[in-house]
C-alpha positions, 0 to 999 in steps of 0.5 A, spaced: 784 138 400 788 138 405 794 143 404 801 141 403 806 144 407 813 144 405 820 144 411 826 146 408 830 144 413 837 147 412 837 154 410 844 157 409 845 164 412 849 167 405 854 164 401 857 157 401 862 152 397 856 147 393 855 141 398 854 135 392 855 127 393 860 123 390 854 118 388 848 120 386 842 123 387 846 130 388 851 129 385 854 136 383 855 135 375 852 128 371 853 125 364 847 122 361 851 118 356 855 115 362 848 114 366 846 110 361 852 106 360 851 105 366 843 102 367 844 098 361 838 096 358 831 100 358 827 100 363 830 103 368 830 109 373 836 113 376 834 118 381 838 124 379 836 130 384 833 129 391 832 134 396 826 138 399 823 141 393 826 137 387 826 131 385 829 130 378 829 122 375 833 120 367 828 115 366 829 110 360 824 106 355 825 101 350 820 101 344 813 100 346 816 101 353 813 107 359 809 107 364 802 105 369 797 111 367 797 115 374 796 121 376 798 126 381 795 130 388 800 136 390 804 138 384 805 138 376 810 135 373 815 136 367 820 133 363 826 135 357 826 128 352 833 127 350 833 121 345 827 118 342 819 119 341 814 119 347 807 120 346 804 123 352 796 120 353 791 125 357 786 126 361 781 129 355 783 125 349 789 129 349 795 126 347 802 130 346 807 127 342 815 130 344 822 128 341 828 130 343 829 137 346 821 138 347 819 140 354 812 137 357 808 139 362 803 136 365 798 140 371 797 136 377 790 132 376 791 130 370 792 123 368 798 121 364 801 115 360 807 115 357 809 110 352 815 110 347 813 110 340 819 110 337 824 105 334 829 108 339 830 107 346 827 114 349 831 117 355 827 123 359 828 127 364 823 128 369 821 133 374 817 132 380 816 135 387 817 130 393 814 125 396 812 125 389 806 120 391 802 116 384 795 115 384 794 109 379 788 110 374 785 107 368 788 111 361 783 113 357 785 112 351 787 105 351 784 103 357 790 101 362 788 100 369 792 100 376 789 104 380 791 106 387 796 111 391 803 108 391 811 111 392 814 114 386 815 110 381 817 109 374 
């Protein structure tokens, strides 16, 4: 595997007032609750941090709702679920079932679908390392299949 090599362009010599946009991604302080005003209906996406070494994206799923199996070469990836009941489907038959205020790590490698099974819209907050590519694999336990690599995606 080739190693990846992380440019953090702007560096700052000490001290500095926070650069923050007035739209997202960046934005210096975010409501949930407005976002989701916002988005409307699950699914959906929006992109909350975008920088050199973080990307931090709320994600929404309706009931029955989630995501293609895939998995990830450079980085692992983590959420904090904030509304809702997310099953979390493994490589190795493992599944990890998390409700709000959980925390879910998944290490690089390791195939992971998430599916809402609730009866509640779920709402995560997901943390990833740019560019975030996506190898699209089949799901053991259910047996989707996507495969392929593909920019971030929900």
């Amino acid at each position: 595997m080739d190693p990846v090599t992380i440019t953090i362009s702007d560096l700052v010599k000490g001290p500095i007032a926070p650069r923050a946009n007035g739209t997202w991604p960046n934005v210096l302080h975010t409501r949930v609750e407005e976002i989701v005003k916002q988005m409307g209906p699950a699914p959906w996406s929006k992109r909350i941090i975008a920088d050199e070494r973080n990307l931090v994206t709320l994600i929404a799923s309706a009931p029955g709702g989630g995501n293609r199996p895939h998995w990830h070469r450079e980085f692992d990836e983590w959420w904090v679920v904030l509304a809702g009941t997310l099953e979390w489907e493994l490589t190795g038959d493992v599944v990890v079932r998390a409700r709000k205020d959980d925390i879910v790590w998944v290490p690089r490698g390791a195939v992971h679908h998430i599916r809402n099974v609730g009866a509640d819209l779920s709402l995560r907050l997901a943390v990833a390392m740019p560019p975030a590519m996506h190898y699209f694999s089949p799901c053991e336990q259910c047996g989707y299949d996507d495969d392929g690599p593909r920019e971030w995606c929900v």
